[in-house]
C-alpha positions, 0 to 999 in steps of 0.5 A, spaced: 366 715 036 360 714 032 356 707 031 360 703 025 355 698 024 349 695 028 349 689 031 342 685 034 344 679 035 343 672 032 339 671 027 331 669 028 332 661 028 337 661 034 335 667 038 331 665 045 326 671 043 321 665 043 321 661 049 319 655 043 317 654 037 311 650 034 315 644 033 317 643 040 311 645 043 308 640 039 313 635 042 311 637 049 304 635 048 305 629 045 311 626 051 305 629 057 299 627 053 303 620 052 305 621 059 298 622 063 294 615 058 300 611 059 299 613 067 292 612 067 292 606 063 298 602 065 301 607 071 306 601 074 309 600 067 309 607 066 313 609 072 317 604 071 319 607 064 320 614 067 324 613 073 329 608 068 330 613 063 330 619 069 336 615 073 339 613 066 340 620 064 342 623 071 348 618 072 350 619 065 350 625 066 355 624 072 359 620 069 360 624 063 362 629 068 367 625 071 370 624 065 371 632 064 375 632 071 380 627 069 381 630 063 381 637 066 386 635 071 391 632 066 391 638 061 397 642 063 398 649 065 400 654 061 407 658 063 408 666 061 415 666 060 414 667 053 409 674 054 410 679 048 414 686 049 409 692 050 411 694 043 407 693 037 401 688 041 394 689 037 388 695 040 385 690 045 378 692 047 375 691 053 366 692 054 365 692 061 357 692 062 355 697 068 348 697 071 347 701 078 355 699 080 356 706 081 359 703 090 364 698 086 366 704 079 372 707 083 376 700 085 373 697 079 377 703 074 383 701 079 383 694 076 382 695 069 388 701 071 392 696 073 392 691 067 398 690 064 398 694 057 400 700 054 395 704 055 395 707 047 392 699 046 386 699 050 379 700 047 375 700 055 368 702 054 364 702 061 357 701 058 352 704 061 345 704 061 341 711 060 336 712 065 342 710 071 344 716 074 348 715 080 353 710 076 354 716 071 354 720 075 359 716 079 364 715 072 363 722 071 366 723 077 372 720 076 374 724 070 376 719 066 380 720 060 382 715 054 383 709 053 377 709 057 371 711 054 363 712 055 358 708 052 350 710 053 345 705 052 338 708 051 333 705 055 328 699 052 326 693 051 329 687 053 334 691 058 340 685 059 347 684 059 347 682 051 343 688 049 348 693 052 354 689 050 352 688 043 352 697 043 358 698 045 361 692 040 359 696 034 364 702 037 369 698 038 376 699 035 380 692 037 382 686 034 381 682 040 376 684 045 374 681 053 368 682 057 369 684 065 363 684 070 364 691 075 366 687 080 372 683 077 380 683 078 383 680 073 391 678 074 394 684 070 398 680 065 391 676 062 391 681 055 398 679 054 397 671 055 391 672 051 394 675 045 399 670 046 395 664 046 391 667 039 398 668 036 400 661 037 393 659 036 390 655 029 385 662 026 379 658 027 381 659 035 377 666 036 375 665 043 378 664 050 375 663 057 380 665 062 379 662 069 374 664 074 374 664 082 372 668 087 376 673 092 371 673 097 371 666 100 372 667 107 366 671 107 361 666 109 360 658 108 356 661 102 362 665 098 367 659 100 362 653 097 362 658 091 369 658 090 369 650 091 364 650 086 367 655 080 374 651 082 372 644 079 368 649 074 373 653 071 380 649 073 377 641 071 370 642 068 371 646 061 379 645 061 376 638 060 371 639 055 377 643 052 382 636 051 375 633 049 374 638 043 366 639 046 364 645 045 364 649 051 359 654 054 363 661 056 362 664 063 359 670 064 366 674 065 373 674 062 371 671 055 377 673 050 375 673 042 377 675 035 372 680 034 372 679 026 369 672 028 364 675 034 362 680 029 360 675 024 357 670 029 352 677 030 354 678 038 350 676 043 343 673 043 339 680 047 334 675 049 338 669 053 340 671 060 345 666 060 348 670 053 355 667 054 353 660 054 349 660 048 355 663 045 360 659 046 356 654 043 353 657 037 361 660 035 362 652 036 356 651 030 360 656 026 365 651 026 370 656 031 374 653 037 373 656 043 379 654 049 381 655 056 386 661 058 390 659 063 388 667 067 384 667 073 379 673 074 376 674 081 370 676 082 365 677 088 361 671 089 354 673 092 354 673 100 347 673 101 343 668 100 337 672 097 341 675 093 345 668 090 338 664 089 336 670 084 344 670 080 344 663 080 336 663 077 337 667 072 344 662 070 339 657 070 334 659 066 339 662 061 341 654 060 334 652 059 333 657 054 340 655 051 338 648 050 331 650 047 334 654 042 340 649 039 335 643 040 330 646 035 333 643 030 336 637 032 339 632 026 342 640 024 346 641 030 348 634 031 350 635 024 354 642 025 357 639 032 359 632 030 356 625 036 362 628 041 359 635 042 351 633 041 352 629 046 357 633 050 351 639 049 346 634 052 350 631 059 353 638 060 347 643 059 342 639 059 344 635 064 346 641 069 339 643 070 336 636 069 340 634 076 338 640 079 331 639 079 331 632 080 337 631 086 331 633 090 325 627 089 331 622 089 333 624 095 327 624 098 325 618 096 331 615 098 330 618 105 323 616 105 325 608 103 331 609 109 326 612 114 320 607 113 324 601 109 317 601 105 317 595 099 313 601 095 318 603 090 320 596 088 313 596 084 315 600 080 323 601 079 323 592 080 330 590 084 334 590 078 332 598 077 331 599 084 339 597 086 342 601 080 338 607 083 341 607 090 347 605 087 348 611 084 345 616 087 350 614 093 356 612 090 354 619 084 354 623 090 359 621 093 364 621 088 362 628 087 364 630 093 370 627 093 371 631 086 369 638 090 374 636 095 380 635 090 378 642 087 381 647 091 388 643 092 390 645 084 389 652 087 393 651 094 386 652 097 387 647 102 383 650 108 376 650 103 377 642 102 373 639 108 368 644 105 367 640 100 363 635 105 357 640 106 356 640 098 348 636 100 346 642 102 348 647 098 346 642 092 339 643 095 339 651 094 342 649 087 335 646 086 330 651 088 334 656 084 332 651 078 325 650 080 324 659 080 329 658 074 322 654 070 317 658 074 321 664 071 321 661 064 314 660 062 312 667 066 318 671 065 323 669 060 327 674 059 327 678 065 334 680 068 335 679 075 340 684 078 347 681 081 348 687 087 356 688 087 360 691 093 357 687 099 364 682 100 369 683 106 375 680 103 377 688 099 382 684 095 383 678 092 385 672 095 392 669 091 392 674 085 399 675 085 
């Protein structure tokens, strides 16, 4: 099928092929130059200052989380009992992106087989890359026929997920469209609850999240705090910024969309590594809504240590260039987005990676004044201040723990709940993933850090049914 049209992502102002723009950098100068004078010429004042507005920021930040759980936890679950008959049901498209995936392509094309769709209304494109033999040989072998089809990116420059996907979106021939990573299970009804959703749905509705987990949680204590963490996610978090209608930053995989209203928001931003953030919050600007499908897709969380501190870098990066593109105009987005899903935007992007980069000097101050009980920090923090700090960075950790213990439980995960006590720790990966994650920002902006599939030892999914 040839190319209908081009498309290359959004327009200069908002793409993240600038790291930042004069103005910002500019604002930056200014903030460490007042910084470094107010340090040299008043240094208890100033510290007092920074470190009230850090812990200010960081419990807001919380707080605002917690807000999202509850709302989460109270929005009500979908049923199916109304699902469509298989006659007359749209061309659905479905952009599966594949880059040295040729060890998962076979169980991968099992999955999309076992979709519950006429197959005469699938569009399946396996998006490959061009210089990648094995995982063309490895499609090739399979001898596949329509719906699926092959879509062959040229190699170039950035070489990442929304480049590809943007190729194979001007091919597509669906009214709706859905992205699948290669190692992802959707529940085989998922199309039919997303045209459901879409048809019951107002128009400005184009995008649908489905719930994300993982099929792998018993591999190791890492895989298992993966799933407690994509459960608070995906179960409580964005079905909460959903009640809330605050724009929500899409996951990676299982995102459904009217492909009209993609096309007229340009695709995919080739230089964001965390394209499908950036998305749902520039569809959010258009003045699209995005929701939560009550789907579940499973997918293999990474059971090595190596291997998740490079996935969860780049996520992390991707945040901080998200958050860079929408704030460079700032009076503008706050306009497009309304003070609800301004400050919403601030708490829940900026303030992931925020609380990931600064978890670590709170708690190491924290166990320095427990070990050495030293009166150093009241100069600078005053008792007032100092309380306030201790408070919340206890009563907030707490709190968040509970939160991760109460996630599995939506799910009848119950075994995973007491997990949730051993959070501290993997907050702490979290952290050295967000200081690789600016490291990589300044030298490496738009390199894409490739996530290894086929490495779990659960082979099925846990609860697909």
């Amino acid at each position: 099928m040839t190319q209908r049209f081009a498309i290359s992502g959004p327009p200069p102002e908002l793409s993240a092929r600038r790291v930042m723009t004069r103005p910002q950098m500019a604002v930056a100068f200014a903030i460490f130059t007042a910084t470094i004078l107010g340090l040299a010429a008043a240094p208890m004042p100033t510290l007092a200052i920074l470190i009230a507005g850090v812990t200010l920021f960081h419990v807001a930040s919380f707080a605002f989380r917690l807000l999202l759980a509850v709302a989460g936890g109270r929005s009500p679950l979908e049923t199916s009992s109304a699902l469509p008959a298989h006659d007359h049901l749209p061309i659905y498209t479905i952009l599966v992106p594949l880059y040295r995936e040729a060890a998962v392509v076979a169980d991968l094309i099992a999955a999309l087989r076992a979709l519950d769709y006429p197959r005469e209304c699938l569009d399946i494109k396996l998006i490959l890359e061009g210089d990648d033999g094995e995982t063309i040989q490895a499609v090739e072998s399979l001898k596949l026929v329509p719906p699926f089809e092959t879509v062959i990116v040229a190699p170039g420059e950035p070489r990442t997920k929304p480049k590809a996907l943007n190729v194979a979106l001007a091919r597509a021939r669906g009214a709706f469209a859905v992205i699948y990573d290669a190692e992802d299970r959707p529940e085989s009804d998922q199309l039919l609850k997303a045209v459901t959703r879409f048809g019951r749905a107002p128009a400005r509705v184009v995008c649908l999240q489905a719930r994300l987990n993982v099929y792998n949680a018993s591999d190791n204590w890492l895989t298992a705090m993966f799933a407690l963490e994509y459960a608070l996610w995906f179960d409580y978090l964005l079905p909460g910024l959903a009640q809330l209608r605050i724009p929500i930053p899409l996951g990676g995989t299982s995102n459904h969309f009217r492909i009209e209203a993609l096309i007229a928001a340009g695709g995919w931003d080739p230089h964001n590594v965390a394209e499908d953030a950036d998305l749902g919050l520039r569809l959010s600007r258009l003045g699209y809504r995005v929701d939560v499908l009550d789907s579940t897709t499973f997918e293999e969380a990474a059971p090595h240590l190596g291997g998740w501190v490079r996935q969860r870098t780049r996520w992390l990066k991707g945040y901080m260039q998200t958050w860079l593109v929408h704030m460079r105009r700032p009076l503008r987005l706050r306009r497009q987005l309304g003070a609800r899903g301004f400050w919403g935007m601030q708490f829940f992007v900026a303030g992931t990676v925020f609380s990931a980069l600064v978890n670590p000097v709170f708690w190491a101050m924290f166990a320095y004044w427990l070990a050495t009980g030293t009166q150093a920090f009241a100069g600078f923090y005053g008792e007032t201040i100092l309380g306030f700090a201790l408070l919340s960075l206890l009563a907030g950790n707490a709190l968040a723990i509970y939160l991760g213990m109460l996630a599995p439980i939506r799910r009848g995960w119950t075994g995973l709940t007491f997990l949730a006590l051993t959070q501290p720790a993997y907050w702490l990966l979290i952290s050295v993933a967000a200081a690789r994650a600016l490291w990589q920002l300044v030298r490496r902006p738009w390199h894409w850090e490739k996530t290894t599939h086929g490495l779990a030892r659960a082979a099925k999914p846990e609860g697909a049914a």
